[in-house]
Biopython code that builds the backbone (N, CA, C, O; Angstrom):
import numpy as np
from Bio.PDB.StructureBuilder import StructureBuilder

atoms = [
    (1, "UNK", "N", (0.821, -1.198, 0.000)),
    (1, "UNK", "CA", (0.000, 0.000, 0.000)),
    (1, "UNK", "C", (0.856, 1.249, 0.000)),
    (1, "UNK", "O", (1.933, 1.214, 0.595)),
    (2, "UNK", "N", (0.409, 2.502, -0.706)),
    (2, "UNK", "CA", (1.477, 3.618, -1.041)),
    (2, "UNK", "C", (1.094, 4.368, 0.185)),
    (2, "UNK", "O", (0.032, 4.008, 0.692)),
    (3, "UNK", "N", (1.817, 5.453, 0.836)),
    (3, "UNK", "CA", (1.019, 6.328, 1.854)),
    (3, "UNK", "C", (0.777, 7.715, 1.006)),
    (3, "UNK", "O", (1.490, 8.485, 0.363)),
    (4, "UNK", "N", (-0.956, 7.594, 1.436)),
    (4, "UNK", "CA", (-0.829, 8.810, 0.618)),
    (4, "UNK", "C", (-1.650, 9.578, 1.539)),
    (4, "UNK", "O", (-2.478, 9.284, 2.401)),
    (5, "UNK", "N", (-1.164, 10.643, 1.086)),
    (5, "UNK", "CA", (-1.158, 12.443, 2.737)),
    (5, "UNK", "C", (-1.930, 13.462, 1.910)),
    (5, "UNK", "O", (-1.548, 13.954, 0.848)),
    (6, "UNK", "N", (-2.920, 13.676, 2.465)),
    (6, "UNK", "CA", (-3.915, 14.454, 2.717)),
    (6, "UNK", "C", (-3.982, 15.216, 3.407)),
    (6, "UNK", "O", (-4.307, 14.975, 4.569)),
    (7, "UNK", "N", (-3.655, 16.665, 2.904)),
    (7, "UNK", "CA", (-3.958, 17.500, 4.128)),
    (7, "UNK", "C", (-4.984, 18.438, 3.584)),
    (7, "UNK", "O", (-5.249, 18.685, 2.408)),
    (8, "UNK", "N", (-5.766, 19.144, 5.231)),
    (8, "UNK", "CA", (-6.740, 19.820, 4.959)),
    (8, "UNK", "C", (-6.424, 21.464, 5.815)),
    (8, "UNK", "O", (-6.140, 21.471, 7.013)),
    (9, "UNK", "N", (-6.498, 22.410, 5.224)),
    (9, "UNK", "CA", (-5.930, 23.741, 6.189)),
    (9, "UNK", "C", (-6.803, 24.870, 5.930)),
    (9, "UNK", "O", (-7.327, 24.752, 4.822)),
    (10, "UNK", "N", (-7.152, 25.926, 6.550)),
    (10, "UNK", "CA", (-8.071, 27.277, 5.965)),
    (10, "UNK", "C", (-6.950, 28.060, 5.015)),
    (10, "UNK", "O", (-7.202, 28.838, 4.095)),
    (11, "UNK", "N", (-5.536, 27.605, 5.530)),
    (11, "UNK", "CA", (-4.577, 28.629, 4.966)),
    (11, "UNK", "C", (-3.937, 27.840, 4.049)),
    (11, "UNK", "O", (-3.752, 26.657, 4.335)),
    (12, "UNK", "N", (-3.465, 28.397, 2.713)),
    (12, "UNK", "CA", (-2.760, 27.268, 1.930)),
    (12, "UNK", "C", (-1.060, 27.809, 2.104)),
    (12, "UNK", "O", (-0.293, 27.472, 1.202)),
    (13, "UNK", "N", (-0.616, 28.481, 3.043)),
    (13, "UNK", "CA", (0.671, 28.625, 3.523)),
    (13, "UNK", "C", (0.863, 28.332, 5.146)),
    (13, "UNK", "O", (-0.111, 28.049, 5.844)),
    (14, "UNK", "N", (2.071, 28.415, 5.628)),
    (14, "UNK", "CA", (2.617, 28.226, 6.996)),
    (14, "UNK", "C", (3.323, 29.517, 7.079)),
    (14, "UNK", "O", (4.079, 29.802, 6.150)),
    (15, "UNK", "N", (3.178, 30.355, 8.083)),
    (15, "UNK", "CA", (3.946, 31.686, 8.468)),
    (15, "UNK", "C", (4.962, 31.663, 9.153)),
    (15, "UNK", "O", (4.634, 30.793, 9.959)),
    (16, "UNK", "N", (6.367, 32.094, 9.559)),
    (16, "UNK", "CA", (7.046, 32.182, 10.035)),
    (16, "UNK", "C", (6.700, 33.212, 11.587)),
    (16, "UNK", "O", (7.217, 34.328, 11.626)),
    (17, "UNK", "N", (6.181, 32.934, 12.297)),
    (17, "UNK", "CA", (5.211, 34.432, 13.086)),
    (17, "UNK", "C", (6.486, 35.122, 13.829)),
    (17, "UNK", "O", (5.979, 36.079, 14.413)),
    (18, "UNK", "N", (7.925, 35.126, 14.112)),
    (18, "UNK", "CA", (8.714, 35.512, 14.513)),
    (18, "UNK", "C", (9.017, 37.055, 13.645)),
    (18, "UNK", "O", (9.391, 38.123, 14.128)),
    (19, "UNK", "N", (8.811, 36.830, 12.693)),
    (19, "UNK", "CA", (9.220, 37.539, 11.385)),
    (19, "UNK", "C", (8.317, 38.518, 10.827)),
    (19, "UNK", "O", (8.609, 39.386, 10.004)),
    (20, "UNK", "N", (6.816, 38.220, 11.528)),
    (20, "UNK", "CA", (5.896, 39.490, 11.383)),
    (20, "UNK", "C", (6.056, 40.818, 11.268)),
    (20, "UNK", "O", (5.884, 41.614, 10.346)),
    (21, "UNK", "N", (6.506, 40.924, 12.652)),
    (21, "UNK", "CA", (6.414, 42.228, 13.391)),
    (21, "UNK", "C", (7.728, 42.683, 12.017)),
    (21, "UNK", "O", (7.064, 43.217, 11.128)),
    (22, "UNK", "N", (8.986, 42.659, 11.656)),
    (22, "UNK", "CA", (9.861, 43.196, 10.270)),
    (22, "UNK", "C", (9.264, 43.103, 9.010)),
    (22, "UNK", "O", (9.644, 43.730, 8.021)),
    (23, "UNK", "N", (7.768, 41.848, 9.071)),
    (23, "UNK", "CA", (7.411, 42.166, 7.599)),
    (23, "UNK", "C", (6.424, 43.436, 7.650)),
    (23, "UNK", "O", (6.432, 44.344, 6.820)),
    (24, "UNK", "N", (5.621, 43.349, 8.704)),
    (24, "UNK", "CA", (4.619, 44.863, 9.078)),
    (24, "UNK", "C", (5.413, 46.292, 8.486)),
    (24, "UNK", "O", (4.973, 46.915, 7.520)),
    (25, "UNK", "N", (6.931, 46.779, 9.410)),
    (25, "UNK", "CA", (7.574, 47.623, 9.185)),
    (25, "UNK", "C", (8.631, 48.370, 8.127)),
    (25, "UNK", "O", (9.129, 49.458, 8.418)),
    (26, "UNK", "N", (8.313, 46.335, 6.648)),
    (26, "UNK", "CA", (8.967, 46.836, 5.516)),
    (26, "UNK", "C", (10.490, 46.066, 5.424)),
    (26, "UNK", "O", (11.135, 45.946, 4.383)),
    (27, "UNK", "N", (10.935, 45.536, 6.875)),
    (27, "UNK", "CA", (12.339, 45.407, 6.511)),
    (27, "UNK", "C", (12.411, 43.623, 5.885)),
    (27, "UNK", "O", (13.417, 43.003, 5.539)),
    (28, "UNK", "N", (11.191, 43.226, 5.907)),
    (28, "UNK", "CA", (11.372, 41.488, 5.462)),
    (28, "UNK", "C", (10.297, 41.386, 4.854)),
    (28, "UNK", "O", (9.184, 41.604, 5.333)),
    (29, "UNK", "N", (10.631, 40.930, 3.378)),
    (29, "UNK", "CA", (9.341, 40.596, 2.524)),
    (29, "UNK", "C", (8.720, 39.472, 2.827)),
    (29, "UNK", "O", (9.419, 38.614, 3.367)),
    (30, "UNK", "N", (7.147, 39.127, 2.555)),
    (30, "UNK", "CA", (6.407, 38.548, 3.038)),
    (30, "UNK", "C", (6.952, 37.071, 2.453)),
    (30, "UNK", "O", (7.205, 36.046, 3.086)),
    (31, "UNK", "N", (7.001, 37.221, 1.637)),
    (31, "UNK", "CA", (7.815, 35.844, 0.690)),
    (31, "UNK", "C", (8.594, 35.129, 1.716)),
    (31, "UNK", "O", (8.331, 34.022, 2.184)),
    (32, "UNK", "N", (9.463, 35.802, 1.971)),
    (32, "UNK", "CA", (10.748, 35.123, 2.490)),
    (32, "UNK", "C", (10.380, 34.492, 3.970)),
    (32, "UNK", "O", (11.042, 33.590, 4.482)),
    (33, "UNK", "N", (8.846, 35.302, 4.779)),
    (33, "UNK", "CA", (8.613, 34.159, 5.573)),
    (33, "UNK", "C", (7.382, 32.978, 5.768)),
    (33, "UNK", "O", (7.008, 32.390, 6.783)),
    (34, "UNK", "N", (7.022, 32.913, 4.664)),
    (34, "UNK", "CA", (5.715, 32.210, 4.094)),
    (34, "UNK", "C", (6.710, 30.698, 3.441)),
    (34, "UNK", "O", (7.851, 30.651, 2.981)),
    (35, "UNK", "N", (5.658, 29.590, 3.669)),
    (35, "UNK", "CA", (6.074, 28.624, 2.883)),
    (35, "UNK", "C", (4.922, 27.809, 2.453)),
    (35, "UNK", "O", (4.310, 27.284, 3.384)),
    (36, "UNK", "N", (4.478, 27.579, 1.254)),
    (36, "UNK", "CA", (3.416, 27.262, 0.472)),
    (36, "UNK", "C", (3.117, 25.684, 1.536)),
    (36, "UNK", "O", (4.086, 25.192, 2.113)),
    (37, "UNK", "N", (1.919, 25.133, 1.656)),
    (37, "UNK", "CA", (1.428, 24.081, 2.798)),
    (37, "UNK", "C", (2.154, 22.472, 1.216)),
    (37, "UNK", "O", (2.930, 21.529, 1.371)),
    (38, "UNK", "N", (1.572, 22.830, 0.271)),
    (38, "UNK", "CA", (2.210, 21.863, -0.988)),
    (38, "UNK", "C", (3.994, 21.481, -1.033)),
    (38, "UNK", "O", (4.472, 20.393, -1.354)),
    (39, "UNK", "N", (4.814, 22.811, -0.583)),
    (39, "UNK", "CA", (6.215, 22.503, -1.070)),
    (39, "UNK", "C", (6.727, 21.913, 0.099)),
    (39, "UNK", "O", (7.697, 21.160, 0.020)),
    (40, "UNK", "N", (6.114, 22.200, 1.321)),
    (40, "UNK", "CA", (6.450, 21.880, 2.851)),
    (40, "UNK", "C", (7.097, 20.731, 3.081)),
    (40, "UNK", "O", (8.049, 20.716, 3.862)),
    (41, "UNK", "N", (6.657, 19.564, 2.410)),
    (41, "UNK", "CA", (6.683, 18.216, 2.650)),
    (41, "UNK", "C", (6.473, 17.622, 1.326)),
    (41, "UNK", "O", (5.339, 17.636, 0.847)),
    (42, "UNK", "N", (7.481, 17.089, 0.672)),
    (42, "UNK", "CA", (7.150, 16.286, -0.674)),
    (42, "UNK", "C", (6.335, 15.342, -0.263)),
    (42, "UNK", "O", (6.391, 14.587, -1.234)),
    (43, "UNK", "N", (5.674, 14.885, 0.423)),
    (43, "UNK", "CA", (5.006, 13.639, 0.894)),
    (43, "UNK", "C", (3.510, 13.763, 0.542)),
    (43, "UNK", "O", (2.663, 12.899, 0.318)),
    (44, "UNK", "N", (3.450, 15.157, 0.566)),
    (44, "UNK", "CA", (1.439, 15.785, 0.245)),
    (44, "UNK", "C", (1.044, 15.286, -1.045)),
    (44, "UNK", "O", (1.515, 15.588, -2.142)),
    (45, "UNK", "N", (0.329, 14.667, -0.832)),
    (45, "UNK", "CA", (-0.387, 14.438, -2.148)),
    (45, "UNK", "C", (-1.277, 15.361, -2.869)),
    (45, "UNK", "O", (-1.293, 15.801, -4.019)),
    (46, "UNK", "N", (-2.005, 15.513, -1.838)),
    (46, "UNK", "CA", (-3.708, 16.717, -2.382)),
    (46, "UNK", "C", (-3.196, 17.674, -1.229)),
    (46, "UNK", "O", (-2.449, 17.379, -0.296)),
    (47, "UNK", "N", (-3.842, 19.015, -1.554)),
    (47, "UNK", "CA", (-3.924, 19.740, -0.299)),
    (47, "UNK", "C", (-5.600, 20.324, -0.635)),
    (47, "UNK", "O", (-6.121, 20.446, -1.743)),
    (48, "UNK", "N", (-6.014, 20.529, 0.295)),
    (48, "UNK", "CA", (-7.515, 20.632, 0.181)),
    (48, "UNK", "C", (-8.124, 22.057, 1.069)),
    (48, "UNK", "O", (-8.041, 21.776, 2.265)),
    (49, "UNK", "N", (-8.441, 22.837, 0.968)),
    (49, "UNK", "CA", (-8.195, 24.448, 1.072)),
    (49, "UNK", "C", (-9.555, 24.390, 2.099)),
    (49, "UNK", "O", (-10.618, 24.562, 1.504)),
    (50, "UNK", "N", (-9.645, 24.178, 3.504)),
    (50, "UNK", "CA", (-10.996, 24.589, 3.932)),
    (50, "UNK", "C", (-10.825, 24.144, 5.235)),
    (50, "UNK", "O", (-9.643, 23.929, 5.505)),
    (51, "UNK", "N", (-11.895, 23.861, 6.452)),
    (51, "UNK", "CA", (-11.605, 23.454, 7.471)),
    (51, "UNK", "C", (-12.632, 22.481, 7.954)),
    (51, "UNK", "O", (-13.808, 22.602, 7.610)),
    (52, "UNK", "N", (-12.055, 21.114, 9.069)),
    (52, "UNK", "CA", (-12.742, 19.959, 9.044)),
    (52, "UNK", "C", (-13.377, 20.413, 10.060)),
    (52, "UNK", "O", (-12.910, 21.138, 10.939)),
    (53, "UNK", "N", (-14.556, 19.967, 9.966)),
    (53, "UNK", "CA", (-16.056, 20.435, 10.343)),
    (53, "UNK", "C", (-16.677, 19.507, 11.163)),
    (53, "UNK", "O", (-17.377, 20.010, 12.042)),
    (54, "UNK", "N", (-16.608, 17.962, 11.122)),
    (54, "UNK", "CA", (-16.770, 16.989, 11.769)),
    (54, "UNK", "C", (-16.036, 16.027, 11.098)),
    (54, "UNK", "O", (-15.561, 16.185, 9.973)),
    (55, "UNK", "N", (-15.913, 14.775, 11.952)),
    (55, "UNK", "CA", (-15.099, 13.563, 12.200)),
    (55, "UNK", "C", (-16.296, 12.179, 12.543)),
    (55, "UNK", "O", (-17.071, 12.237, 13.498)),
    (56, "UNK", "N", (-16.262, 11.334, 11.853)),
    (56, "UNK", "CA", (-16.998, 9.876, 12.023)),
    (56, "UNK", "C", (-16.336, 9.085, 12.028)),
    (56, "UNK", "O", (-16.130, 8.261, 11.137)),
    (57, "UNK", "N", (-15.744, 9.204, 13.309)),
    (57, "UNK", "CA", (-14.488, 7.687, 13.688)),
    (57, "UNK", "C", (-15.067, 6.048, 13.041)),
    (57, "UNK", "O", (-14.401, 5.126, 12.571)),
    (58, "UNK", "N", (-16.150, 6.138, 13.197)),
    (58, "UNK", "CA", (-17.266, 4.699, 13.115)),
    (58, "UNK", "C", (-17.122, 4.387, 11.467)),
    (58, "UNK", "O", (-16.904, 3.247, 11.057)),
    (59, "UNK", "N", (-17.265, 5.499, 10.615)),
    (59, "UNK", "CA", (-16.905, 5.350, 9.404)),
    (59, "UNK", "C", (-15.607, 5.695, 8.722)),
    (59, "UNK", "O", (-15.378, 5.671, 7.513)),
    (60, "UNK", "N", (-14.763, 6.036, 9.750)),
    (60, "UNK", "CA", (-13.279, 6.222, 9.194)),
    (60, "UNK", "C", (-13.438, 7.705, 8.491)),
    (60, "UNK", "O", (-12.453, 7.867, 7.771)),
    (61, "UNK", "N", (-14.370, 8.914, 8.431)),
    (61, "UNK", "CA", (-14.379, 10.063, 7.610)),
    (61, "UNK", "C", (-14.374, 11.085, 7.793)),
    (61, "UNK", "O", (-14.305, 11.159, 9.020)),
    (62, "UNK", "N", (-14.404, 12.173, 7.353)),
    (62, "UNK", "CA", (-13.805, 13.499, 7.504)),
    (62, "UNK", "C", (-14.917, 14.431, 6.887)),
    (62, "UNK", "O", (-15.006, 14.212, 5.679)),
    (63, "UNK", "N", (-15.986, 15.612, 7.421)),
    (63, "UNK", "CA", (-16.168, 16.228, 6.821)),
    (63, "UNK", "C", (-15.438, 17.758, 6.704)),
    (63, "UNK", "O", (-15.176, 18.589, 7.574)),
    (64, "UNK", "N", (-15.237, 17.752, 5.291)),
    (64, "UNK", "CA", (-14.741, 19.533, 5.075)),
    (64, "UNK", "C", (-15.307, 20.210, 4.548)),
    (64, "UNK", "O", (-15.721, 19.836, 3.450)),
    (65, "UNK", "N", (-15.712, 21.841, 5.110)),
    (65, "UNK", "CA", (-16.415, 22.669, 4.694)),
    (65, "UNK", "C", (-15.234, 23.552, 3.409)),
    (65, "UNK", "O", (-14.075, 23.682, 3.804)),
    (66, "UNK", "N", (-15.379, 23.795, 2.778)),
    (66, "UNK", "CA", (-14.315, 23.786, 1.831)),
    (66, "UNK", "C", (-14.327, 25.381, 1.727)),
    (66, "UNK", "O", (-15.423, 25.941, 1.711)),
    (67, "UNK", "N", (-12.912, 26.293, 1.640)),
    (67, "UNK", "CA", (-13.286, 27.911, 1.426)),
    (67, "UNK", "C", (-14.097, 28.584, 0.490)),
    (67, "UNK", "O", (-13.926, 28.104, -0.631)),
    (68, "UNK", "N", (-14.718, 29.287, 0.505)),
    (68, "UNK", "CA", (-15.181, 29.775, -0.811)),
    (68, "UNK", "C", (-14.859, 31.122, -0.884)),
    (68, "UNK", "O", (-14.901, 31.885, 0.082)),
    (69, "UNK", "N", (-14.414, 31.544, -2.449)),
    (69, "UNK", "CA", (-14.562, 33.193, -3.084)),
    (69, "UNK", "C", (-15.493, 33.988, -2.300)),
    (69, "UNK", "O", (-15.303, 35.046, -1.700)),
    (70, "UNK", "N", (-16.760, 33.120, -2.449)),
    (70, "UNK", "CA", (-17.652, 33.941, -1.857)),
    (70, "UNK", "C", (-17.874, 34.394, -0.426)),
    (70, "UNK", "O", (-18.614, 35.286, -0.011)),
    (71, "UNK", "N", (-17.045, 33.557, 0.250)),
    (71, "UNK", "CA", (-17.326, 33.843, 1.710)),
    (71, "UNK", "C", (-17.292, 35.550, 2.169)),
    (71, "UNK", "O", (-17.720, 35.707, 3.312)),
    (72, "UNK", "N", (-16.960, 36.537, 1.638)),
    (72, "UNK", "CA", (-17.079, 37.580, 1.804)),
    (72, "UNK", "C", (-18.159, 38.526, 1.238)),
    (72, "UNK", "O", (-18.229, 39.729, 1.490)),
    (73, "UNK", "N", (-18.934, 37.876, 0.496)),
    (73, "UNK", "CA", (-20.059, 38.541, 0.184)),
    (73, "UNK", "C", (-21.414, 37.616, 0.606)),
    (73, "UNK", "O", (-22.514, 37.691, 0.058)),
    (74, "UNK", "N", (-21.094, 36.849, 1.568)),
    (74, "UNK", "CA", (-22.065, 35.706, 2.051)),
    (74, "UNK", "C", (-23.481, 35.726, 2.095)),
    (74, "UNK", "O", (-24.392, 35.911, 2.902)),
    (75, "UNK", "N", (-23.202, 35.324, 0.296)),
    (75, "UNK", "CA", (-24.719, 35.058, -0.287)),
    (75, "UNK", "C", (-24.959, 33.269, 0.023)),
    (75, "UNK", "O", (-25.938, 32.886, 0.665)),
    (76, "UNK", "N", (-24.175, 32.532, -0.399)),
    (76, "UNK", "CA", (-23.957, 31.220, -0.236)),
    (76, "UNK", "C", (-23.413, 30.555, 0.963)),
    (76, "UNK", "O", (-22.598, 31.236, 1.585)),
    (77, "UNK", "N", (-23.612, 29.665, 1.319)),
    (77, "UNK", "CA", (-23.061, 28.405, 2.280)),
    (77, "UNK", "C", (-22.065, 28.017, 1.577)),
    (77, "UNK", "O", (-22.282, 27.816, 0.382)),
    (78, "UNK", "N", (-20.499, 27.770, 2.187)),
    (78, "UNK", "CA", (-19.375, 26.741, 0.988)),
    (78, "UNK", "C", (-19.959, 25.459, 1.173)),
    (78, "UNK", "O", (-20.669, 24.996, 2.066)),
    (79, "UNK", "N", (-19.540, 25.041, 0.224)),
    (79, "UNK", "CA", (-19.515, 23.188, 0.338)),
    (79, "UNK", "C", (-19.262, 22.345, 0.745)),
    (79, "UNK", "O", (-18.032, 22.297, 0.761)),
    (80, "UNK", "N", (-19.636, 21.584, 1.117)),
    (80, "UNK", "CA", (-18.997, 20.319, 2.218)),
    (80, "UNK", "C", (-18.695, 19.213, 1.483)),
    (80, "UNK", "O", (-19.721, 18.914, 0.871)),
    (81, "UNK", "N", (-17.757, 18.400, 1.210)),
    (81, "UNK", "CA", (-17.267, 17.442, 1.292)),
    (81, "UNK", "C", (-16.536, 16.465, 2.067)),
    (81, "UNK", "O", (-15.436, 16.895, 2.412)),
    (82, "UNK", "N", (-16.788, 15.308, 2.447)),
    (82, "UNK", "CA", (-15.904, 14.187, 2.792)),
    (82, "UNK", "C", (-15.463, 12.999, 2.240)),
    (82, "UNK", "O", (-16.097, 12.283, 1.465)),
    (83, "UNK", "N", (-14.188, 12.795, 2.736)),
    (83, "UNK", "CA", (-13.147, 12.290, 3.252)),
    (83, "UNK", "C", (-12.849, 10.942, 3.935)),
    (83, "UNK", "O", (-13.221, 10.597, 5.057)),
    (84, "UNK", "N", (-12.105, 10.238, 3.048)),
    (84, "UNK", "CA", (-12.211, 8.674, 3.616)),
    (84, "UNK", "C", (-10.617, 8.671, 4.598)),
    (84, "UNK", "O", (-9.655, 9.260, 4.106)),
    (85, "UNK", "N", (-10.509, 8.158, 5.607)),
    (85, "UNK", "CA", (-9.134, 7.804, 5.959)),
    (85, "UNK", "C", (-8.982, 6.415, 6.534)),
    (85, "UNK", "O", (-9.815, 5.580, 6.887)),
    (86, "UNK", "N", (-7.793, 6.425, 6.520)),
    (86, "UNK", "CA", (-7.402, 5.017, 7.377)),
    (86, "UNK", "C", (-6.830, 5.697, 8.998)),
    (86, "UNK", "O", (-7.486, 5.636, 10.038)),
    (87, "UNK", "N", (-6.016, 6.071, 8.908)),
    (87, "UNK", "CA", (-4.686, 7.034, 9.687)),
    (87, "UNK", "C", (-5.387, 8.671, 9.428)),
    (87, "UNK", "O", (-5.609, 9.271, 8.376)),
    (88, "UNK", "N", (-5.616, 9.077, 10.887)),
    (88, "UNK", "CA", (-6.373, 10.671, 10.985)),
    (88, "UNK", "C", (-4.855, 11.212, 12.084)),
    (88, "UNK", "O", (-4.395, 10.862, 13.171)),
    (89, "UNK", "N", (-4.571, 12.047, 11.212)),
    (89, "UNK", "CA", (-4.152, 13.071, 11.958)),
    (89, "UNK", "C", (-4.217, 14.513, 12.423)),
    (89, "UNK", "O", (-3.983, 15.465, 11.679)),
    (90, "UNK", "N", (-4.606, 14.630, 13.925)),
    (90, "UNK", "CA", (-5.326, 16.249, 13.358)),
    (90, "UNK", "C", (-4.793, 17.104, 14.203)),
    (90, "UNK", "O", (-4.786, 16.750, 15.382)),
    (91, "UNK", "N", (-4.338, 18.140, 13.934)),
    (91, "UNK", "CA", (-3.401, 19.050, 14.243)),
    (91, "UNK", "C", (-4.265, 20.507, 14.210)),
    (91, "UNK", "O", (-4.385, 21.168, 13.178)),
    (92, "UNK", "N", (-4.928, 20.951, 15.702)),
    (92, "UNK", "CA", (-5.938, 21.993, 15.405)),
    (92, "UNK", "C", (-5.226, 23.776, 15.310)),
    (92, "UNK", "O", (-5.848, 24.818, 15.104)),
    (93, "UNK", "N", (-4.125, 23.628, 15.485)),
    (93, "UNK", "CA", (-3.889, 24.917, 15.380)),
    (93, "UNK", "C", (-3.769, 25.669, 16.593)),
    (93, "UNK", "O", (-3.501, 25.112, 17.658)),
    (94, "UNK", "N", (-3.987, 27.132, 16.474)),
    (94, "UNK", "CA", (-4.383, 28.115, 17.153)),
    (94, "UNK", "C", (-4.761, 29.070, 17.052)),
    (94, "UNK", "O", (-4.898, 29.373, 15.867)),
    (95, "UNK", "N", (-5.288, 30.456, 18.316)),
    (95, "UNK", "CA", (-6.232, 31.105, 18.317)),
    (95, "UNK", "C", (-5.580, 32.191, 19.014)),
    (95, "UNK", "O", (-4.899, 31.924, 20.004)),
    (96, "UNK", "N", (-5.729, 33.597, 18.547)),
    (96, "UNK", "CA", (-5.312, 34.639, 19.987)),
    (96, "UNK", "C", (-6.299, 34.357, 20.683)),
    (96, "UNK", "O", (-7.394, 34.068, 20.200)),
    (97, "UNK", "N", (-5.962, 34.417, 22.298)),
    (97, "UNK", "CA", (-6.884, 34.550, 23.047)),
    (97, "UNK", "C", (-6.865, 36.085, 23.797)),
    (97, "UNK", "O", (-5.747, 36.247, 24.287)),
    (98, "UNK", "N", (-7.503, 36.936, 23.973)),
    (98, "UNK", "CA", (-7.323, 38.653, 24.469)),
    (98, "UNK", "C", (-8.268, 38.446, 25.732)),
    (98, "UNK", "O", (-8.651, 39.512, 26.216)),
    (99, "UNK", "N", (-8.842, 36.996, 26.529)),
    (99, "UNK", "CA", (-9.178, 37.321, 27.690)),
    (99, "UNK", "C", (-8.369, 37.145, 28.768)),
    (99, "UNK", "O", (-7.631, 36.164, 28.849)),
    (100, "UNK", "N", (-8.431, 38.064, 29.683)),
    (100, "UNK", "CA", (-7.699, 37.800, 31.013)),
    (100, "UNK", "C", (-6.691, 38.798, 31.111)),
    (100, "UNK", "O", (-6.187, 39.065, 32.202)),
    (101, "UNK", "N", (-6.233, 39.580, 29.676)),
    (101, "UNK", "CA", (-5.445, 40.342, 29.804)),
    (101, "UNK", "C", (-5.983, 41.782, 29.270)),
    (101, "UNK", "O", (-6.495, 42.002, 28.172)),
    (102, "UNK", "N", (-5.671, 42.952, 30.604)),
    (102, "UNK", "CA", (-6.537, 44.050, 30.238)),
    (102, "UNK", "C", (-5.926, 44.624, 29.146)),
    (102, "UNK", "O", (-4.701, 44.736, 29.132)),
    (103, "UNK", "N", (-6.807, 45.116, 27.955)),
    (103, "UNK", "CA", (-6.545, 46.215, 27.143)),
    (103, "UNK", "C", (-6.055, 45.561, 25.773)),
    (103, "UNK", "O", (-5.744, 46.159, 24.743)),
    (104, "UNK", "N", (-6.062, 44.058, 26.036)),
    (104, "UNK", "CA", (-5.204, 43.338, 24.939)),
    (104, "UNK", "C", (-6.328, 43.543, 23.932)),
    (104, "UNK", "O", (-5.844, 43.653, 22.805)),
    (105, "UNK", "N", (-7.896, 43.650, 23.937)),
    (105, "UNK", "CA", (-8.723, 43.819, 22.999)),
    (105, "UNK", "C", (-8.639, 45.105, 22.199)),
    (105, "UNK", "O", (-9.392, 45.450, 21.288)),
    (106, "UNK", "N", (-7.474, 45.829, 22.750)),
    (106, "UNK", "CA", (-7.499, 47.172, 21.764)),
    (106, "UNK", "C", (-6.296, 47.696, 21.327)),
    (106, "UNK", "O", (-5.981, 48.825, 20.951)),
    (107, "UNK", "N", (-5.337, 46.070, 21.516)),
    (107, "UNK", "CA", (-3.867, 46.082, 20.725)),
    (107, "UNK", "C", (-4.758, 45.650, 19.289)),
    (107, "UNK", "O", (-5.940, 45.520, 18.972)),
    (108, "UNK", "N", (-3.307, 45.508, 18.598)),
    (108, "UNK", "CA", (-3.118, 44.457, 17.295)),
    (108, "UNK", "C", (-2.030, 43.121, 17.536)),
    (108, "UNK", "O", (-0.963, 42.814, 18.069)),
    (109, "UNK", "N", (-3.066, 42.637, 16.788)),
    (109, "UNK", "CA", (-2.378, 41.230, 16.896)),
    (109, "UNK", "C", (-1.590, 40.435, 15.421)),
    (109, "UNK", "O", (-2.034, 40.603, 14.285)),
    (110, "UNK", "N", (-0.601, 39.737, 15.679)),
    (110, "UNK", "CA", (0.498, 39.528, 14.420)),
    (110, "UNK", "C", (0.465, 38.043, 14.475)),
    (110, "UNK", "O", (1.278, 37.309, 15.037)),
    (111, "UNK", "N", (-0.612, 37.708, 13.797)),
    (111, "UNK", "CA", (-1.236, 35.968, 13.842)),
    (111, "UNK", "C", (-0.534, 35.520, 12.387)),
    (111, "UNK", "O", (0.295, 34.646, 12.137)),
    (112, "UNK", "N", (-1.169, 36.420, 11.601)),
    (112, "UNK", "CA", (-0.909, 36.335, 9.707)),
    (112, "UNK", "C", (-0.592, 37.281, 9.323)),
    (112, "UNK", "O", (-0.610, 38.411, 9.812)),
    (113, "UNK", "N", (-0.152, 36.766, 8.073)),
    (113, "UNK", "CA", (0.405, 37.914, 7.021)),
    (113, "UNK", "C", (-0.528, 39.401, 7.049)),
    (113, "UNK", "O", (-0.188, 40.577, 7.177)),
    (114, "UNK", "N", (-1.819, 38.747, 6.869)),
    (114, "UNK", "CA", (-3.007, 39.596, 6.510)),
    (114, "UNK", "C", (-2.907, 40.696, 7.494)),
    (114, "UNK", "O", (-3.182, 41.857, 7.191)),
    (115, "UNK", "N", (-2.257, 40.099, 9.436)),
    (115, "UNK", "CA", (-2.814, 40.999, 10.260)),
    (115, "UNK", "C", (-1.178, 41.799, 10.609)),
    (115, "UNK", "O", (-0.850, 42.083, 11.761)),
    (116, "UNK", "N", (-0.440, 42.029, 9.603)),
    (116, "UNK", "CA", (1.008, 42.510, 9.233)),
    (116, "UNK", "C", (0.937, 43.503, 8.430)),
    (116, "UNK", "O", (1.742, 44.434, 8.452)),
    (117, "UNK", "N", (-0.193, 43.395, 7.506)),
    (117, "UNK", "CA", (-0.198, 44.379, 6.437)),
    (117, "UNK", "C", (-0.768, 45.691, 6.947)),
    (117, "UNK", "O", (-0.859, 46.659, 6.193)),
]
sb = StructureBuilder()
sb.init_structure("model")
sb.init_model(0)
sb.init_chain("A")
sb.init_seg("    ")
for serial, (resi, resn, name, xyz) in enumerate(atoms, 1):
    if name == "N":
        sb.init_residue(resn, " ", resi, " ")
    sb.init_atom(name, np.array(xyz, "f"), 0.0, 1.0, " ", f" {name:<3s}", serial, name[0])
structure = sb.get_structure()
């Protein structure tokens, strides 16, 4: 049997987040700390652009709500598709959290590229 890797992400890059705060101010182009989620690992087979939505251990499957263009003019629902696996690996990420600390709701925060620009 071949292994074949499936990954599923909202972002189709990985950020360097050390490197923000110099790409914000101009001195480090965004390029140089971005790395495409495809070149990361020759091992990816598909990469699949959206985020998993539910899990059916009982049937081995994956549902993904998949990104859409449209999500910013949210006339439409995106699409859901699933996902067969054998081997689930799931790696949820993270989140700023701004409770507990006063005033942090009226900093800026340097999560992504997007919140650099």
């Amino acid at each position: 049997n071949k292994l074949r890797i499936i990954v599923v992400s909202p972002s189709n890059h990985f950020v360097f987040t050390p490197m923000l705060a110099s790409a914000a101010t101009g001195t480090v182009e965004y390029r140089s700390m971005t790395e495409a989620v495809r070149s990361a690992n020759g091992m990816i087979e598909e990469y699949i652009e959206g985020k998993a939505v539910g899990v059916d251990i009982g049937k081995k499957r994956v549902t993904v709500r998949l990104n859409s263009l449209l999500d910013q003019y949210g006339e439409t629902e995106p699409p859901e598709i699933e996902l067969e696996y054998d081997h689930l690996v799931v790696a949820v990420g993270c989140k700023v959290d701004a409770k507990g600390v006063p005033g942090a709701t009226n900093s800026l925060r340097l999560k992504s590229c997007d919140d650099a620009r």
